[in-house]
C-alpha positions as a Python dict, from the first residue, in 0.01 Angstrom:
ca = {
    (1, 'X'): (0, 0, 0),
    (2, 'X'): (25, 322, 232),
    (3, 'X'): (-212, 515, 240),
    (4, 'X'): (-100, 776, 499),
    (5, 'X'): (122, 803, 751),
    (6, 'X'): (67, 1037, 1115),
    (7, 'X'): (315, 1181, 1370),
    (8, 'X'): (194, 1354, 1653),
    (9, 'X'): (271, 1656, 1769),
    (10, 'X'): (205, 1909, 2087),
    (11, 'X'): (238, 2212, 1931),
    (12, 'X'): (39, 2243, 1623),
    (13, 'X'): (191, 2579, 1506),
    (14, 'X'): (523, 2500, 1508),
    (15, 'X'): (488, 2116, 1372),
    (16, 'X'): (297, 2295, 1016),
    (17, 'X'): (547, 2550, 968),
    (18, 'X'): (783, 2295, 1001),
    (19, 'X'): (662, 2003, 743),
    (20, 'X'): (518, 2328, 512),
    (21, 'X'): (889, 2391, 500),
    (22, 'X'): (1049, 2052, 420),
    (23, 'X'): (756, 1880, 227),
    (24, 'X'): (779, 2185, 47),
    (25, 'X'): (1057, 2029, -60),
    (26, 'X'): (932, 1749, -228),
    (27, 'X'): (628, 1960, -405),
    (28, 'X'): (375, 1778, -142),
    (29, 'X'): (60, 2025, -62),
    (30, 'X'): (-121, 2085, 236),
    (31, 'X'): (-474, 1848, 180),
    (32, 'X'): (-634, 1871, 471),
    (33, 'X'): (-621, 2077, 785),
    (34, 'X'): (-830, 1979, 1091),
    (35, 'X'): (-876, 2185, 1454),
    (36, 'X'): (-606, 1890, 1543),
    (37, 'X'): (-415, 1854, 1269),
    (38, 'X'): (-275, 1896, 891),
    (39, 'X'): (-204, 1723, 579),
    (40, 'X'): (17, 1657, 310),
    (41, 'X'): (54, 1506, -42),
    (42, 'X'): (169, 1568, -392),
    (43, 'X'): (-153, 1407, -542),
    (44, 'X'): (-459, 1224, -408),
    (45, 'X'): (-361, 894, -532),
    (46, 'X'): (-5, 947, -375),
    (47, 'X'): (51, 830, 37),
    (48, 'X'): (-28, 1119, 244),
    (49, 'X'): (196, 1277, 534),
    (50, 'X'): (-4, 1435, 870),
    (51, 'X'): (59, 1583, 1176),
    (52, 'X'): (-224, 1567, 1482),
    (53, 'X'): (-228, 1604, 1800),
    (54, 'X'): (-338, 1299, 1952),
    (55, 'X'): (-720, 1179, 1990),
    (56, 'X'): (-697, 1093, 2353),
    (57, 'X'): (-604, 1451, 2432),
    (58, 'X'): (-254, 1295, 2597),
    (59, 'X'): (39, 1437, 2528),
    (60, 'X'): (191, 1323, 2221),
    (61, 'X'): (473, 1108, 2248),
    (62, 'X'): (806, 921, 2026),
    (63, 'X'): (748, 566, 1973),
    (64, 'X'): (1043, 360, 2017),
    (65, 'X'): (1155, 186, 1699),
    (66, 'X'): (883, 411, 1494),
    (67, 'X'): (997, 636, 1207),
    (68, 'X'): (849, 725, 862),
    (69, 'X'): (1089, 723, 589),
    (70, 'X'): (1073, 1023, 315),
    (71, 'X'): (1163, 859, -46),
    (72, 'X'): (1337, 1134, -276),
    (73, 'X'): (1475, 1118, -676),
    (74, 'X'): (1838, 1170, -610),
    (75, 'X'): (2148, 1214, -325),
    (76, 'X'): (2107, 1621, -358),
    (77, 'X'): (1773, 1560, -257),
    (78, 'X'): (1862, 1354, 74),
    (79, 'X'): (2049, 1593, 124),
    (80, 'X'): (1877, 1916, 102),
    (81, 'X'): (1589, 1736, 333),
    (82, 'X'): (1825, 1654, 564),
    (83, 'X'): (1967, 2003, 598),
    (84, 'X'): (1650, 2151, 569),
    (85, 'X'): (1530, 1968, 881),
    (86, 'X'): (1792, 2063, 1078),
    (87, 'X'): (1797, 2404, 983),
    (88, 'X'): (1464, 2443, 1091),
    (89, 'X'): (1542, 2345, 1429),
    (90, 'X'): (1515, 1908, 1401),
    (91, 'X'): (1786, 1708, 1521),
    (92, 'X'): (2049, 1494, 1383),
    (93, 'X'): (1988, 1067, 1301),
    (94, 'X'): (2253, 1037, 1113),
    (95, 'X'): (2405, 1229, 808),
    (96, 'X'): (2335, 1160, 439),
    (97, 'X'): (2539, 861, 317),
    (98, 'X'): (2551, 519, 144),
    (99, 'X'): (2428, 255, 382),
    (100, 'X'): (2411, -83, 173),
    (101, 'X'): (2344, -196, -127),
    (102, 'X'): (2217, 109, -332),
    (103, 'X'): (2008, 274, -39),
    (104, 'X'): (2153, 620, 38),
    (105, 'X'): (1988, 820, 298),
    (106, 'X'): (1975, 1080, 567),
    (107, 'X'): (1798, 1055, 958),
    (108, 'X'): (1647, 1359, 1142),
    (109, 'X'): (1408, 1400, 1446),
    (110, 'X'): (1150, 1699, 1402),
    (111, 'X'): (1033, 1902, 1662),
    (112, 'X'): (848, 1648, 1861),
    (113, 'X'): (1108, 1367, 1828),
    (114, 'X'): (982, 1205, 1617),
    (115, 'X'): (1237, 1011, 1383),
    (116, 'X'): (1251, 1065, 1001),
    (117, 'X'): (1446, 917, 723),
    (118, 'X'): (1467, 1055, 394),
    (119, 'X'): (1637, 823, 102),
    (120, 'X'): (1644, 681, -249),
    (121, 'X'): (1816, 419, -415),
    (122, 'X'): (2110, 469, -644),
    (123, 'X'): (2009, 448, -1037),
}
């Protein structure tokens, strides 16, 4: 049902070398790369993950209660995002961990602010 998700961003630069880095992670490519933005996936059929900076030419900004969740095969994998993101310079959501029935995940914020989970359900 997605079909993409976007976060904005005021620094271009530093937002791609960021989400290279993680997505990298998950095998997701670069698709598309715009004067304004970039791109991800793993195929074109898959939900795609961008970064722009916004169409009004406004600074970007967090939206309250907004986040874009990152699903991932397994726990080592929440986990390695999670550190990832914060070794890159993100901020901490709240650590990897079970939290209810099955769901174990990880929360970050990435340069901008914005806020990030990254999860997957227990086999």
């Amino acid at each position: 049902m997605i079909g993409y998700t976007c976060l904005g961003t005021n620094d271009k630069s530093r937002a791609v070398a960021f989400y290279d880095t993680l997505l990298g992670l998950l095998g997701a490519k670069r698709f598309y790369e715009t004067p304004r933005g970039m791109g991800w996936g793993i195929a074109p059929d898959q939900p795609m993950f961008a970064v722009n900076t916004p169409f009004d030419g406004e600074p970007a900004s967090v939206g309250n209660g907004a986040m874009v969740a990152l699903s991932v095969a397994t726990q080592q994998l929440v986990h390695a995002v999670y550190a990832k993101a914060l070794e890159l310079g993100g901020s901490d959501e709240g650590p990897p961990g079970p939290r209810g029935e099955g769901f174990y995940g990880a929360y970050f914020r990435d340069l901008d602010g914005n806020k990030l989970a990254v999860f997957c359900y227990a086999a």
